[in-house]
Each structure stands twice: as C-alpha cells, then as structure tokens.
LUMDREN-897480 format. One line per field, with one value per residue (C-alpha): residue in one letter; residue number from 0; x, y, z. Coordinates in Angstrom, 1 decimal, decimal comma. Layout:
BEGIN
residuo: c(A:...)
num: c(NUM:...)
X: c(X:...)
Y: c(Y:...)
Z: c(Z:...)
This chain:
BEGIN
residuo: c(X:X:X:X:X:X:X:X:X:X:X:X:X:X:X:X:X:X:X:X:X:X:X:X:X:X:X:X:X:X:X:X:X:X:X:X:X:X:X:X:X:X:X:X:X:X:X:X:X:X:X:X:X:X:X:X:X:X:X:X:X:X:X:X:X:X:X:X:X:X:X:X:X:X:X:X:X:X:X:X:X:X:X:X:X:X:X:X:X:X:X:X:X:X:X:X:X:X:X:X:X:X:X:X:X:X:X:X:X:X:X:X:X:X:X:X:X:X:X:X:X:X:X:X:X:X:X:X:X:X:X:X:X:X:X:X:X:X:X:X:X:X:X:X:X:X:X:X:X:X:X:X:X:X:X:X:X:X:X:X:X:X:X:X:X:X:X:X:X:X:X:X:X:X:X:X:X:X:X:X:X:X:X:X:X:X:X:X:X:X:X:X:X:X:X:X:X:X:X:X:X:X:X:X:X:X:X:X:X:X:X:X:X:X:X:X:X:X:X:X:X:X:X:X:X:X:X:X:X:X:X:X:X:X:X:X:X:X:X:X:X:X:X:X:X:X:X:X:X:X:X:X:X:X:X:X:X:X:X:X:X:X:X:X:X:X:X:X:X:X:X:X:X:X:X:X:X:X:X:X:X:X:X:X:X:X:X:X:X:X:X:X:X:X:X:X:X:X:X:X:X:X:X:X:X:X:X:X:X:X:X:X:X:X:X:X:X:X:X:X:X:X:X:X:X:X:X:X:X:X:X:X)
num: c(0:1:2:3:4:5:6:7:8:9:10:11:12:13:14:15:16:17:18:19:20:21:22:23:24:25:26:27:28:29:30:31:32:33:34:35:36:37:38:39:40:41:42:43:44:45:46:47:48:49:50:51:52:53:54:55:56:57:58:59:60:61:62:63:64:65:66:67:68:69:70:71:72:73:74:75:76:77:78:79:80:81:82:83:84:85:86:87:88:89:90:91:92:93:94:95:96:97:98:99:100:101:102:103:104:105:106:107:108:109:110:111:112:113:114:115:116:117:118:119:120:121:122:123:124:125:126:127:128:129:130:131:132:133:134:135:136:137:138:139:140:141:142:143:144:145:146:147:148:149:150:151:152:153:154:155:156:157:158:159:160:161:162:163:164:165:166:167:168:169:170:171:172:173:174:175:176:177:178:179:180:181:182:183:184:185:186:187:188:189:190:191:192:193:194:195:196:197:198:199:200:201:202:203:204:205:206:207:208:209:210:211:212:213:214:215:216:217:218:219:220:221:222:223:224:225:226:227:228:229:230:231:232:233:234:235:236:237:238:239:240:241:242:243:244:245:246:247:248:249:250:251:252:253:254:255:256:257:258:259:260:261:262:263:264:265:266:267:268:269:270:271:272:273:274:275:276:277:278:279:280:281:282:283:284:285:286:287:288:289:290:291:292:293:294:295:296:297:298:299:300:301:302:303:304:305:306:307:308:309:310:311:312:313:314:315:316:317:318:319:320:321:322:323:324:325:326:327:328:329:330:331)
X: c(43,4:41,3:39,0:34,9:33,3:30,1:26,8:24,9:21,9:23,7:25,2:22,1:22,5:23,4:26,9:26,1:22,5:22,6:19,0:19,0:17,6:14,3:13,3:13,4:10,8:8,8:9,9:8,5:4,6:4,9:5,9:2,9:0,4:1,3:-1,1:-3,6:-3,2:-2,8:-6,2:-7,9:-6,6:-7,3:-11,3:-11,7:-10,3:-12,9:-16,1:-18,9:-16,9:-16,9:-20,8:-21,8:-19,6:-21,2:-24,4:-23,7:-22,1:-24,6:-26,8:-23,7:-24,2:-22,3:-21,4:-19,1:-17,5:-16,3:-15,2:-13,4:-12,0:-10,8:-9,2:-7,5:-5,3:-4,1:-3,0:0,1:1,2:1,9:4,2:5,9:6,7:7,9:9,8:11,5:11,9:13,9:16,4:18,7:18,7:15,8:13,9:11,5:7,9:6,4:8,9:8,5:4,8:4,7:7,2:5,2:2,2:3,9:5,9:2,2:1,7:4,9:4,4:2,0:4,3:6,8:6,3:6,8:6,4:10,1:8,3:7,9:11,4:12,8:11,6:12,1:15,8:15,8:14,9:17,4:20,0:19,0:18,9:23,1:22,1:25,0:23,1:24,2:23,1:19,4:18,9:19,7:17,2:14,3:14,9:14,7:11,2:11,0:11,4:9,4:5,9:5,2:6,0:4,0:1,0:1,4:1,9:-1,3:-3,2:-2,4:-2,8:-6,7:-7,1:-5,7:-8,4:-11,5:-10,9:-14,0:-13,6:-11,3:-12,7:-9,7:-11,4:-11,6:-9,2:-5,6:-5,1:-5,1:-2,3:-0,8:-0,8:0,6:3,0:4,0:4,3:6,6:8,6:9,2:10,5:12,6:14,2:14,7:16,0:18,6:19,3:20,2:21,9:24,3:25,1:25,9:28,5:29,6:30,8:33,4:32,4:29,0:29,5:31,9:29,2:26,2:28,5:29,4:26,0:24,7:27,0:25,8:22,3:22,7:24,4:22,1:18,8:21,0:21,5:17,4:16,6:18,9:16,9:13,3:12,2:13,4:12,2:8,7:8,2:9,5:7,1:4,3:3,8:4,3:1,7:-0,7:-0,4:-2,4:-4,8:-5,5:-5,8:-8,9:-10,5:-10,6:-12,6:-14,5:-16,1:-16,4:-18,0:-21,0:-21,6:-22,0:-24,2:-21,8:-23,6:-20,2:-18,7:-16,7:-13,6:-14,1:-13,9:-10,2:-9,5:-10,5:-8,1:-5,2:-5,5:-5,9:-3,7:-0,5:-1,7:-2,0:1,7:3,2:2,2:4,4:1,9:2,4:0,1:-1,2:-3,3:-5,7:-4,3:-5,7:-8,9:-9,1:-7,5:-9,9:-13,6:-13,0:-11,7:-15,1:-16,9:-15,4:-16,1:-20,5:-20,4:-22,4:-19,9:-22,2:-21,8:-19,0:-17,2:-18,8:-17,2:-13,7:-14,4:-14,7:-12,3:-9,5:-11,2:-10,5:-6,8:-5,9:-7,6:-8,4:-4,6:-2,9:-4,2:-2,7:0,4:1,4:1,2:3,4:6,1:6,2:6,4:9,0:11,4:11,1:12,8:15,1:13,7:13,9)
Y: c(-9,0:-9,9:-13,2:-12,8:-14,2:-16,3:-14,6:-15,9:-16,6:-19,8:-20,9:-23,9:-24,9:-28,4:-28,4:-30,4:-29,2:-25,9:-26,7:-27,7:-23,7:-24,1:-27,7:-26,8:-24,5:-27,2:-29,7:-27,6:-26,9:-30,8:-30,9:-28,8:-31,3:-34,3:-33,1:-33,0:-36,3:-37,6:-36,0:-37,4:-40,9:-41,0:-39,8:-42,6:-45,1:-43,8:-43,2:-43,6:-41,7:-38,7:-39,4:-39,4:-36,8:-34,6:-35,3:-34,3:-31,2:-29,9:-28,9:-27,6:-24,1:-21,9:-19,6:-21,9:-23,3:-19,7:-19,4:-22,7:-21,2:-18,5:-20,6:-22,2:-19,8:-19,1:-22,2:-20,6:-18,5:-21,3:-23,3:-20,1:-19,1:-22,6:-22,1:-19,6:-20,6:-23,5:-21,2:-18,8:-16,3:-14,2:-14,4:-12,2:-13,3:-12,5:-14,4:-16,7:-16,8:-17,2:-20,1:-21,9:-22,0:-22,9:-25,5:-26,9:-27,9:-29,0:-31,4:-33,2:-34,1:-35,9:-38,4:-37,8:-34,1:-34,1:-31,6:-29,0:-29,6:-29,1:-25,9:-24,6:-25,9:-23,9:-20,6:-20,8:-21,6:-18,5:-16,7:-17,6:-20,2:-23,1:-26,3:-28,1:-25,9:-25,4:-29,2:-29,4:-26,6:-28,8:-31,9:-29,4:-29,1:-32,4:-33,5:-30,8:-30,7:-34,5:-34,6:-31,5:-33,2:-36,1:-34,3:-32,3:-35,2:-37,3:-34,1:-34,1:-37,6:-36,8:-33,8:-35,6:-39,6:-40,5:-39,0:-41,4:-44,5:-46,2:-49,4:-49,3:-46,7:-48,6:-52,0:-55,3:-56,9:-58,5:-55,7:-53,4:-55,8:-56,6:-52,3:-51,8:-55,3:-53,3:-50,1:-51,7:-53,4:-50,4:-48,8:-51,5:-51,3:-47,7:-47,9:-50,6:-48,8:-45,4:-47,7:-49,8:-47,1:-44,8:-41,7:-42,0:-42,4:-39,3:-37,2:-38,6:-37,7:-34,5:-33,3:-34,3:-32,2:-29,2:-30,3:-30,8:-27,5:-25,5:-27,1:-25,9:-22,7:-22,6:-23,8:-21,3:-18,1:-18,1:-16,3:-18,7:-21,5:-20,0:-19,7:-23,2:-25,0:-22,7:-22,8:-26,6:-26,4:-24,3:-26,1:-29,1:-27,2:-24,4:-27,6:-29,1:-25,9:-25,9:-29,5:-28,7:-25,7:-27,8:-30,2:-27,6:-26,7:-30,3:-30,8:-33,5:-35,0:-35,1:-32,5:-30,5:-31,5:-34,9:-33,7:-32,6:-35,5:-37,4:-35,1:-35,5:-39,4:-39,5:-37,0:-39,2:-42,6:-41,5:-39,4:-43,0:-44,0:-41,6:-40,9:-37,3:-34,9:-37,9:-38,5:-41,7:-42,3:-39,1:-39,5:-43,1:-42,4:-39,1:-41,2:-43,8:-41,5:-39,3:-42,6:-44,2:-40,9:-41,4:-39,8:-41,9:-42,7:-41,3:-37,8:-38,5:-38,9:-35,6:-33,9:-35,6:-34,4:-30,8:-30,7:-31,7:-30,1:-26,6:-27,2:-30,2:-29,4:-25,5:-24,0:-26,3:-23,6:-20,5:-22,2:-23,8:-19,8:-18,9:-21,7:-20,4:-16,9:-17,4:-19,5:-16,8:-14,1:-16,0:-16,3:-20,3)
Z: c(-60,7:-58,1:-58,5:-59,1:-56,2:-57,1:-56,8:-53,8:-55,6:-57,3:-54,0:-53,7:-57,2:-58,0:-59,2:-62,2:-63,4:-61,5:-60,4:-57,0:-56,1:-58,2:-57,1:-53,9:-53,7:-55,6:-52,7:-50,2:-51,5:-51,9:-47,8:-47,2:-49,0:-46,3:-43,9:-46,2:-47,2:-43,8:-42,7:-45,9:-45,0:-41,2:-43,1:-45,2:-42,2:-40,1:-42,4:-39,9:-37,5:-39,6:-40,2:-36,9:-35,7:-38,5:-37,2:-33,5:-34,7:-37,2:-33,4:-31,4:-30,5:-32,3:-29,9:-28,2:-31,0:-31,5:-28,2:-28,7:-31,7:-29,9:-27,1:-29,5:-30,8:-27,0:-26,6:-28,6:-25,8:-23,2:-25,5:-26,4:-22,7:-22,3:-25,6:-24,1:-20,6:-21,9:-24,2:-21,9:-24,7:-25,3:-28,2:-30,0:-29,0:-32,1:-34,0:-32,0:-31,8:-35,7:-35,6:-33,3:-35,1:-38,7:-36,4:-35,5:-39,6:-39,9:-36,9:-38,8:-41,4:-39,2:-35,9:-32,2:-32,2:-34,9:-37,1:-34,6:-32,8:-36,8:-36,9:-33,8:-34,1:-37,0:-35,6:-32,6:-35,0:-36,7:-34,0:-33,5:-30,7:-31,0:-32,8:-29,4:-27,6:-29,4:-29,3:-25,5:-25,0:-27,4:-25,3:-21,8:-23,2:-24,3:-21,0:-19,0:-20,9:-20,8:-17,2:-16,6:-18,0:-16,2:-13,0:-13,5:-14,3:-10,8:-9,5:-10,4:-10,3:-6,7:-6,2:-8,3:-7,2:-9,0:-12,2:-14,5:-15,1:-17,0:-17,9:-21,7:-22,0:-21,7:-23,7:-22,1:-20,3:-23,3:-25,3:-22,4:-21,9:-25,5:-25,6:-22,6:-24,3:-27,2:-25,5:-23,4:-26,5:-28,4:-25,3:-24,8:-29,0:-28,4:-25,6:-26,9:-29,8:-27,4:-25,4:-28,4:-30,7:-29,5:-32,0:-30,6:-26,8:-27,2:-28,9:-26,5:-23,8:-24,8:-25,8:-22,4:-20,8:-22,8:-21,9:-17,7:-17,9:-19,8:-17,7:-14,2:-15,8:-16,5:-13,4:-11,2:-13,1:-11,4:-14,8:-17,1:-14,5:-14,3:-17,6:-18,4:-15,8:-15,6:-19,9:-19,6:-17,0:-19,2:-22,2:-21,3:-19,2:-22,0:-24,6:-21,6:-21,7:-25,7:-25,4:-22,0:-24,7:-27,3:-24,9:-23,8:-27,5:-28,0:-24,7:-23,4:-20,0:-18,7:-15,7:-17,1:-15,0:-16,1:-19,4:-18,9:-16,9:-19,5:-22,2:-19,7:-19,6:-23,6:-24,5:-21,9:-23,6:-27,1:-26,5:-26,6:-30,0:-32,7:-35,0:-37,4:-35,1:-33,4:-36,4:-35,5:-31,5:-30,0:-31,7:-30,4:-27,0:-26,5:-27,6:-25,1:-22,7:-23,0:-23,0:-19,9:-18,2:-19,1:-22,5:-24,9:-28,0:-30,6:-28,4:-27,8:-31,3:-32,5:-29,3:-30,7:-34,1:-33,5:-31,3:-33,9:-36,5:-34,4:-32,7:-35,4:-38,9:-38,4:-38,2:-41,2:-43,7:-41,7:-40,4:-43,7:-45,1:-41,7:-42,9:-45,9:-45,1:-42,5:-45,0:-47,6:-45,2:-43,8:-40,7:-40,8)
C-alpha cells in the first residue's frame, strides 16, 4: 500500500508545535508596523522641523502638490525598465510594477536599499531565475543607478557651474576623513576574510563570474542596455521633477534647475549613510542642500517635508497592501 504524502498546507509547521504556519502571518503585519515606527521616531527627533514644515505647507498650492502626487507614482516606471534591463529574462511589467512599489515599504524596514533588493530577489526567484543569477542581476543595478546619478549630476554641475554651492552641504575635513577611514577599514575587513577563507573566496569567485557574464550579456543587447541606463538615468531626474513641483507649490526662490541640482547632490551624500529609506540623512542632506542653493531654511524644511511626505510617507499605506497581496498568491 502506497504511503500518504503530507498535505502541503502543514509543510511550514514547526515540527514540534506544528505552529510555525500561523505565526508567520502574525510576523509579517508586525514587519509592516517598522515604517511606522521609524517615521514616528525620525517626528519626535525633529519636532520644530515638523512645525515649521507644517506651517510652510498649510499655503502651498494645491494644485501642484497633486501634480507632485502624480509624478510620483511615475517614478515607478523608470526603476522598473531598469529592473528589467538588468535581468536577461523578461518579466511581466505589471508584476513587476506592483513588486516595486511593495518593495519601496519594505525598503524602509531594512538599510542600504536590502529591503527592496529582498523582494525583488524574491520575485526573480519566482519567476525560475537561478538565485545566482537574480542577485548578479540586483547588484548590475546596484552598480548602474548610483553611477547614473552621479554622472547626471557632474553632468549639470558641468552645464549650470554656478548652481551647487557645497559649502554647508558635506562635513568637515575630519569628519570626511574619519568617514572614508572607516570605509576603507571595512573594505580591507571584507576583503581579508574573501582571501582568508577558502569556502568564501570560492563562492565570491564564482558568483562574480555569474555576475561579469550576465552584465556582458546585458550590455551586448541594445534593449536590455537601453533600458538598464536610460531608467537609471530617469530615476533621479523623475525624483528632481517631483521636488522642483513641490518646490513651486511651496514658492521656493530657487531656479528650478538648482532645485534638482540640489536633489542630485543630497540624494549622492545622503546614499552613503545606510539608513532604512534614508530616514533622517536625506532630510538633512536635502534642507541644506535647498539652503546652500538661496532657499531660506524655514522654506526650505517645508519644501523637504512635503516632498517625503509624497514619495517617502504617501506610498507605505498602498505598498504595505501590495506586499501583502503579492505574498498571499504566491507571487513573492
């Protein structure tokens, strides 16, 4: 007589309580509380932030708050085409539209962006991409959209010489020193350990093989090349136009190229501090930024408030649903 196989529904149970299934849903509604809790300590840190912000945006003009709004959810589509540039297989757009936006929430649950990159990995696994060869494609963009940024910023700094006014903006030499001391340390940590263990320099090596492969492969398909480069490109610039509107309703006195300039610089200076969502260092980053470019800082913090209230604050509620949504059928 043949053997019963075990239903699949008991297949996550504990093997001793036989209730690993049910706490797991009670672990995740727990995940999806972090970002609250982040945003509600970041507003009692910064209490006469928040007032004065308030004050500022209580006058904005409605109007381009919406359009702001609106903006807001297309910065989506550029980090999906670069999504996809970097991934040889094609994906499903919608799919991978809705990823991206629960992979926003849960970015503010982990540092340096590991959120996001967690969910993503999870959907190319799904989607029967080899873990290796999913991760090489998350570091591809890894890679690609930081050095986009940078490029397009020297690229207006080249264009509009007078715009960036960096005094204020990066810390003082001992601080920049003390910060480059420490990467360099961590570096050389890591990078004794790679060469040091045997298991690990064979699996380092081997998944950089996987990786250089995969980015020539991406890079010898002018599609997938376009679309990595060009949505790496468009990221940044789509996030500039999102403050440069939130700027107007505000009545900045700032150009409006200047006011991307100013992202740009922020957004590179507060990418090296690995805070969840950049909770705390883009705020700081973006109001001197804004204020070394002429903005006064009362103006100036409103501006940085409703800006992360609309691509920060504004899609936790909808993306935490998509997370869910997307676990439930199996999707992640």
């Amino acid at each position: 007589m043949a053997l019963a196989t075990p239903s699949t529904e008991h297949r996550d149970e504990h093997p001793v309580t036989g209730q690993g299934s049910a706490k797991r849903p009670v672990l995740r509604r727990l995940i999806f509380l972090v970002p609250l809790l982040l945003i509600a300590g970041w507003a009692v840190a910064n209490r006469s932030l928040l007032v004065d912000g308030c004050r500022e945006l209580v006058a904005a003009d409605r109007g381009w708050l919406a359009a702001a709004v609106v903006l807001m959810v297309g910065c989506w589509v550029p980090v999906c085409v670069a999504r996809q540039g970097a991934t040889l297989e094609p994906l499903p757009f919608g799919r991978l539209f809705a990823t991206q936006v629960a992979a926003g929430t849960a970015n503010h649950v982990l540092p340096a962006g590991l959120g996001a990159h967690a969910v993503t990995l999870r959907f190319l696994t799904r989607r029967g991409i080899p873990p290796a060869r999913a991760a090489a494609s998350l570091a591809l963009y890894s890679l690609v959209e930081p050095a986009a940024r940078v490029l397009l910023l020297l690229a207006l700094i080249a264009v509009y010489p007078e715009s960036l006014r960096p005094a204020g903006l990066l810390p003082d030499g001992g601080v920049l020193a003390l910060t480059l001391g420490a990467v360099v340390v961590v570096a050389g940590l890591v990078a004794a350990v790679v060469f040091a263990v045997p298991a690990v320099r064979r699996g380092v090596g081997g998944f950089l093989r996987i990786a250089l492969t995969d980015a020539r492969a991406v890079h010898s398909r002018p599609p997938r090349l376009l679309a990595l480069w060009g949505g790496a490109f468009a990221f940044p610039a789509a996030q500039a136009t999102v403050l440069m509107a939130v700027a107007t309703a505000m009545d900045v006195p700032v150009a409006s190229m200047d006011v991307a300039i100013a992202y740009l610089a922020a957004s590179v200076v507060a990418g090296g501090i690995p805070t969840p969502g950049g909770i705390g260092s883009v705020e700081a980053a973006l109001t001197l930024a804004l204020a070394a470019a002429g903005c006064p800082l009362a103006l100036a913090t409103g501006t940085v408030l409703g800006f992360r209230m609309i691509t920060l604050w504004l899609p936790l509620i909808p993306g935490a649903l998509l997370l869910g949504m997307l676990i439930r059928r199996k999707i992640l």
